[in-house]
Biotite code that builds the C-alpha atoms (Angstrom):
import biotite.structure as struc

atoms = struc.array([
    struc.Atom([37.768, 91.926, 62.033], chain_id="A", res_id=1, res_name="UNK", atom_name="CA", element="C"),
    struc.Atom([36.080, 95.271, 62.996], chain_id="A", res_id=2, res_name="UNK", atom_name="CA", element="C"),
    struc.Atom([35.211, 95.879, 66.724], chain_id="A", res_id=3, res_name="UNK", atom_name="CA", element="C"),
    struc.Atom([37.188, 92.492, 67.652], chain_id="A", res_id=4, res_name="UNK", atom_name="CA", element="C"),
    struc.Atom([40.700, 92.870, 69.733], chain_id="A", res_id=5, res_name="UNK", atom_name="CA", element="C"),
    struc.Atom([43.297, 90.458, 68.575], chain_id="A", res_id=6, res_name="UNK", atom_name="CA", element="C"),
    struc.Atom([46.480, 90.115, 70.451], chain_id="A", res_id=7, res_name="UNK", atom_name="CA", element="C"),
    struc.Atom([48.125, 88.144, 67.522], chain_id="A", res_id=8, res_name="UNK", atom_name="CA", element="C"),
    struc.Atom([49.838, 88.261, 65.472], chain_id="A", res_id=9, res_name="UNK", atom_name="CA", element="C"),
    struc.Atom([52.664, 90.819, 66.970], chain_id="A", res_id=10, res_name="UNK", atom_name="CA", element="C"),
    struc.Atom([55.511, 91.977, 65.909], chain_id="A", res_id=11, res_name="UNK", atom_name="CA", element="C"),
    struc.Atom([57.784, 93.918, 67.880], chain_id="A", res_id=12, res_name="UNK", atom_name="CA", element="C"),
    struc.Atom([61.140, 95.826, 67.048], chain_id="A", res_id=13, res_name="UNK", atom_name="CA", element="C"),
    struc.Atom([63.823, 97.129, 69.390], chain_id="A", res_id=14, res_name="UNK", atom_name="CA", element="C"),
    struc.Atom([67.073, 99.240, 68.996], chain_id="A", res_id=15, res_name="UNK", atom_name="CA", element="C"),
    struc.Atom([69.972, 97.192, 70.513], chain_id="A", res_id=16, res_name="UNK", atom_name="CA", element="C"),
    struc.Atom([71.527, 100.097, 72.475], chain_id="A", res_id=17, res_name="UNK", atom_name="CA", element="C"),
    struc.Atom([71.495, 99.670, 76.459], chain_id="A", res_id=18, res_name="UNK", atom_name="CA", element="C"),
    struc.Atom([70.250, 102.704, 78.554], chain_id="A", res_id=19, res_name="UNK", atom_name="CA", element="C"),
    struc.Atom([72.869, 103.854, 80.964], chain_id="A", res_id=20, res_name="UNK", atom_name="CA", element="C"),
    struc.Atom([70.942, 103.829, 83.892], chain_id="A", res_id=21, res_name="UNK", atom_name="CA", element="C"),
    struc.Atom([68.760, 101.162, 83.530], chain_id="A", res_id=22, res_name="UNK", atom_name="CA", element="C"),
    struc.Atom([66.675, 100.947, 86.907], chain_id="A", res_id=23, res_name="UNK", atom_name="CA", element="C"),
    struc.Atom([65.751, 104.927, 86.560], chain_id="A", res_id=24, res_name="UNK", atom_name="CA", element="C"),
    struc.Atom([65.228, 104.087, 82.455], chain_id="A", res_id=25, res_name="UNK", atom_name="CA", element="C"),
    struc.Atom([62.556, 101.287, 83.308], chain_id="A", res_id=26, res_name="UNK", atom_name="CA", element="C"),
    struc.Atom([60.940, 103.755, 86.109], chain_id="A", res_id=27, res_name="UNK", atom_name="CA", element="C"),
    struc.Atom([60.754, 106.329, 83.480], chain_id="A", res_id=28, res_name="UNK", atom_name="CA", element="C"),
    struc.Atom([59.182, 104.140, 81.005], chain_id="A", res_id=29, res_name="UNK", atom_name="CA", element="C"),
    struc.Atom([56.454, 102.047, 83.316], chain_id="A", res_id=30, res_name="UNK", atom_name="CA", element="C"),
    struc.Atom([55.241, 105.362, 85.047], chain_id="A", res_id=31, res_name="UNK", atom_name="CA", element="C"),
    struc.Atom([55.024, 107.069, 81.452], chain_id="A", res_id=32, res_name="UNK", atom_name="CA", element="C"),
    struc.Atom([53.353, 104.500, 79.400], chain_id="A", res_id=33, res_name="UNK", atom_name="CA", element="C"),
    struc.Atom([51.114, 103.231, 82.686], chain_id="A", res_id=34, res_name="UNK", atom_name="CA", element="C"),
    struc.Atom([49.700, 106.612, 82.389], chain_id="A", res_id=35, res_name="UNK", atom_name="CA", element="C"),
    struc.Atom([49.790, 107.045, 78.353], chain_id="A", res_id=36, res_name="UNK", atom_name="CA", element="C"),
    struc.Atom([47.817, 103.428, 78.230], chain_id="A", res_id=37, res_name="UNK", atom_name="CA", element="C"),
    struc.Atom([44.921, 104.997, 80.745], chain_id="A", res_id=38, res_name="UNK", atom_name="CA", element="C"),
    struc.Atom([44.914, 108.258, 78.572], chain_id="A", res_id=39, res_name="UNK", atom_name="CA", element="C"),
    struc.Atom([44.630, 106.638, 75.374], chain_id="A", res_id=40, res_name="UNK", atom_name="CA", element="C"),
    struc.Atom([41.794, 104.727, 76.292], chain_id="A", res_id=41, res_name="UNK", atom_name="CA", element="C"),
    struc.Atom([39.904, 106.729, 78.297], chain_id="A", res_id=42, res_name="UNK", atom_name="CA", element="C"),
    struc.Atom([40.433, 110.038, 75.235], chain_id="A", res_id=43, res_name="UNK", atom_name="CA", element="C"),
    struc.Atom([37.006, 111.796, 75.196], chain_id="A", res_id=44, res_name="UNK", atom_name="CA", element="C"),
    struc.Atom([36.783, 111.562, 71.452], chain_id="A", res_id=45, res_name="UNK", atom_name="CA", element="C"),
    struc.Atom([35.722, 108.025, 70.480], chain_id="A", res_id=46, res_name="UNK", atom_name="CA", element="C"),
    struc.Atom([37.791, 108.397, 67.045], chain_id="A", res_id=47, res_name="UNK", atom_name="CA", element="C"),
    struc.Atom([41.348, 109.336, 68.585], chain_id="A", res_id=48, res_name="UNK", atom_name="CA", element="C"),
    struc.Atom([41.997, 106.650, 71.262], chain_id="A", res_id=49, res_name="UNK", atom_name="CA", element="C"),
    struc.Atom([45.885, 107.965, 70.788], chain_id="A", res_id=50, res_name="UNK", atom_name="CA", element="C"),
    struc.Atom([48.220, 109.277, 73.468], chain_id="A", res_id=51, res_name="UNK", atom_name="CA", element="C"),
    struc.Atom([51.735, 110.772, 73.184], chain_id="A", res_id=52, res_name="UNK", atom_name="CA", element="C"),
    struc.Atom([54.736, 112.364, 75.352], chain_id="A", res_id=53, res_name="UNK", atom_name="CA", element="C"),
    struc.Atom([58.183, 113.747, 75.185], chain_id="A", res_id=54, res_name="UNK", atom_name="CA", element="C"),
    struc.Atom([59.971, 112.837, 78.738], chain_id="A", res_id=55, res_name="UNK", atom_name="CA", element="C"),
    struc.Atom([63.289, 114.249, 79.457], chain_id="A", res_id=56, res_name="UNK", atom_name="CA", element="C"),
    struc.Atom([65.854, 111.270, 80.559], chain_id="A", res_id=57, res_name="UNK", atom_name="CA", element="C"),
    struc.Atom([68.886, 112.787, 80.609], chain_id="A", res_id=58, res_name="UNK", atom_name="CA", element="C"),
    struc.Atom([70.165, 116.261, 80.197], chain_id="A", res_id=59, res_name="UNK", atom_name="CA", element="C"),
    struc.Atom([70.385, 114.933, 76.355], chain_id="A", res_id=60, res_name="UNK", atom_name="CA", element="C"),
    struc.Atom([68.398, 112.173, 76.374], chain_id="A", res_id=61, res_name="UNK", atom_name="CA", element="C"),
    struc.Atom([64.366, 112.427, 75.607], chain_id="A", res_id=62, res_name="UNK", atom_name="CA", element="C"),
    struc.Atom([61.692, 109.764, 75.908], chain_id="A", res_id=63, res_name="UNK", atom_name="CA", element="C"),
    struc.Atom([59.396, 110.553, 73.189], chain_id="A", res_id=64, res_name="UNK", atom_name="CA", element="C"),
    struc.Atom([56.159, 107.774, 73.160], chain_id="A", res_id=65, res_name="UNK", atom_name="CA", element="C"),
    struc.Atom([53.172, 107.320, 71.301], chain_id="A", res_id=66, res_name="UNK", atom_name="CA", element="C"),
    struc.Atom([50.018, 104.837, 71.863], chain_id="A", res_id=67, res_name="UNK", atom_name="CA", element="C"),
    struc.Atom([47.059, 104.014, 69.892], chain_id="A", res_id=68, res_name="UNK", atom_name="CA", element="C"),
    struc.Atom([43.955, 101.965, 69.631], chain_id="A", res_id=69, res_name="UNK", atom_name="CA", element="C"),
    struc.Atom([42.019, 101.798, 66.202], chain_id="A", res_id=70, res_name="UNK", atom_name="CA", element="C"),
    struc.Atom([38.477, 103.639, 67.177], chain_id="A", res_id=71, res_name="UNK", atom_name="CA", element="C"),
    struc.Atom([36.190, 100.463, 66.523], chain_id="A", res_id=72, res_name="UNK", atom_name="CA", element="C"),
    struc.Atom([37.324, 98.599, 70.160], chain_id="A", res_id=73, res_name="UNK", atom_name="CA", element="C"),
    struc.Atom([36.333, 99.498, 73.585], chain_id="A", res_id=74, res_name="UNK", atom_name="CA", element="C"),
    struc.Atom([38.218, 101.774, 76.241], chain_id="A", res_id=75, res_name="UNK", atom_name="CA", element="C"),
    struc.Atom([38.242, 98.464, 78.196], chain_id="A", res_id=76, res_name="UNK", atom_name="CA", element="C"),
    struc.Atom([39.722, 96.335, 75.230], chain_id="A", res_id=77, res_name="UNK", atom_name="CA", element="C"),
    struc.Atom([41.855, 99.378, 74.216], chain_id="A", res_id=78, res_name="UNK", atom_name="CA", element="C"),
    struc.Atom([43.076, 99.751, 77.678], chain_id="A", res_id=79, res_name="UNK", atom_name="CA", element="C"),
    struc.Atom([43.924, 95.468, 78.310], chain_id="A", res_id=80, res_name="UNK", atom_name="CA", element="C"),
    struc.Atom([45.852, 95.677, 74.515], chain_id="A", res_id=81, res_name="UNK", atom_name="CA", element="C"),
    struc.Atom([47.936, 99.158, 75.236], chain_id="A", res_id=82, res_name="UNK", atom_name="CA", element="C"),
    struc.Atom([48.920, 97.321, 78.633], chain_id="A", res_id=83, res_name="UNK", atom_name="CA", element="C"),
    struc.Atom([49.558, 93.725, 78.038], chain_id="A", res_id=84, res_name="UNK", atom_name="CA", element="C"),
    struc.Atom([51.759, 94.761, 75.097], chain_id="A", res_id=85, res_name="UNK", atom_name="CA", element="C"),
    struc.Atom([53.662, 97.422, 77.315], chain_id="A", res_id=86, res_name="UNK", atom_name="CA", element="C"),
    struc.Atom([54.400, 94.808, 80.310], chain_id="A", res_id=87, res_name="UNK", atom_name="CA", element="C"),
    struc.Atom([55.076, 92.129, 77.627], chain_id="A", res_id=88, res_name="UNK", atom_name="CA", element="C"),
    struc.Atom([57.734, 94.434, 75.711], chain_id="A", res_id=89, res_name="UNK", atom_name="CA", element="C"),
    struc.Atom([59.109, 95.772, 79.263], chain_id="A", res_id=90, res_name="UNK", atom_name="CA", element="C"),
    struc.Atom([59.464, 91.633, 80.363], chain_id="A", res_id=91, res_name="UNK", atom_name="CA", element="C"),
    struc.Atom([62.249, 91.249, 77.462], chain_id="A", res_id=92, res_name="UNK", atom_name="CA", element="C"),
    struc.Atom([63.272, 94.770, 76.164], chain_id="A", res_id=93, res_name="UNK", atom_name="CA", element="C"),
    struc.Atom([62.910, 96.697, 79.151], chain_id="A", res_id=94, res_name="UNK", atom_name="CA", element="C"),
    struc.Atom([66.521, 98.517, 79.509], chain_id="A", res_id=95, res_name="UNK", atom_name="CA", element="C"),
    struc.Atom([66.946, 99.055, 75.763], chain_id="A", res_id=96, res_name="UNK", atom_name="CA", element="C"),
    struc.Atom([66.497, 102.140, 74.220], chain_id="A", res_id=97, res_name="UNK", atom_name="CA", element="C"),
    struc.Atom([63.966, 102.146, 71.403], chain_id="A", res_id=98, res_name="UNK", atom_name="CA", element="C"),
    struc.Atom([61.330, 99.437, 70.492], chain_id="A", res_id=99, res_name="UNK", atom_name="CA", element="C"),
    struc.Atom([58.153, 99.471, 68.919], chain_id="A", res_id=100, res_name="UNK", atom_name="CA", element="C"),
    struc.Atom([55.543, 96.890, 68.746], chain_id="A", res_id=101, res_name="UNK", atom_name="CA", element="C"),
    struc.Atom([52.391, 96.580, 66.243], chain_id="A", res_id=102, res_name="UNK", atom_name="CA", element="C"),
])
């Protein structure tokens, strides 16, 4: 339903591979998609509520994220759906390398 957030159903998928420095992984990830969440939301242009980076890790290793909210919700909703799907994902996948969730 149009202009109507709905947490459910969700479906997530995660690459099994284990980052090698897990505390400074999660760091990485919760300070880069804390601030991707408040960008997507907050975009200027009502019709591209998206966000993306690329994040070195490593020396070989890159983070590369994307966000997005479909147009029709609020910043607000956008905003609580970016985030309680990030902290959700980071609660049981937070050292692995890859996931996505839609």
């Amino acid at each position: 339903m149009f202009s109507v957030m709905e947490t459910e159903p969700s479906y997530a998928l995660w690459n099994t591979e284990i980052a090698t420095e897990p505390k400074r992984f999660v760091a990485l990830v919760t300070n880069t998609l804390g601030q991707m969440a408040t960008q997507a939301a907050n975009n200027p242009s009502a019709t591209k509520m998206f966000a993306t980076r690329k994040v070195k890790f490593t020396l070989s290793e890159t983070l590369y994220t994307t966000m997005q909210c479909t147009p029709d919700l609020s910043s607000s909703d956008c905003l609580r759906c970016l985030l309680g799907n990030f902290r959700s994902l980071m609660l049981s996948h937070k050292t692995q390398l890859a996931f996505r969730e839609f």
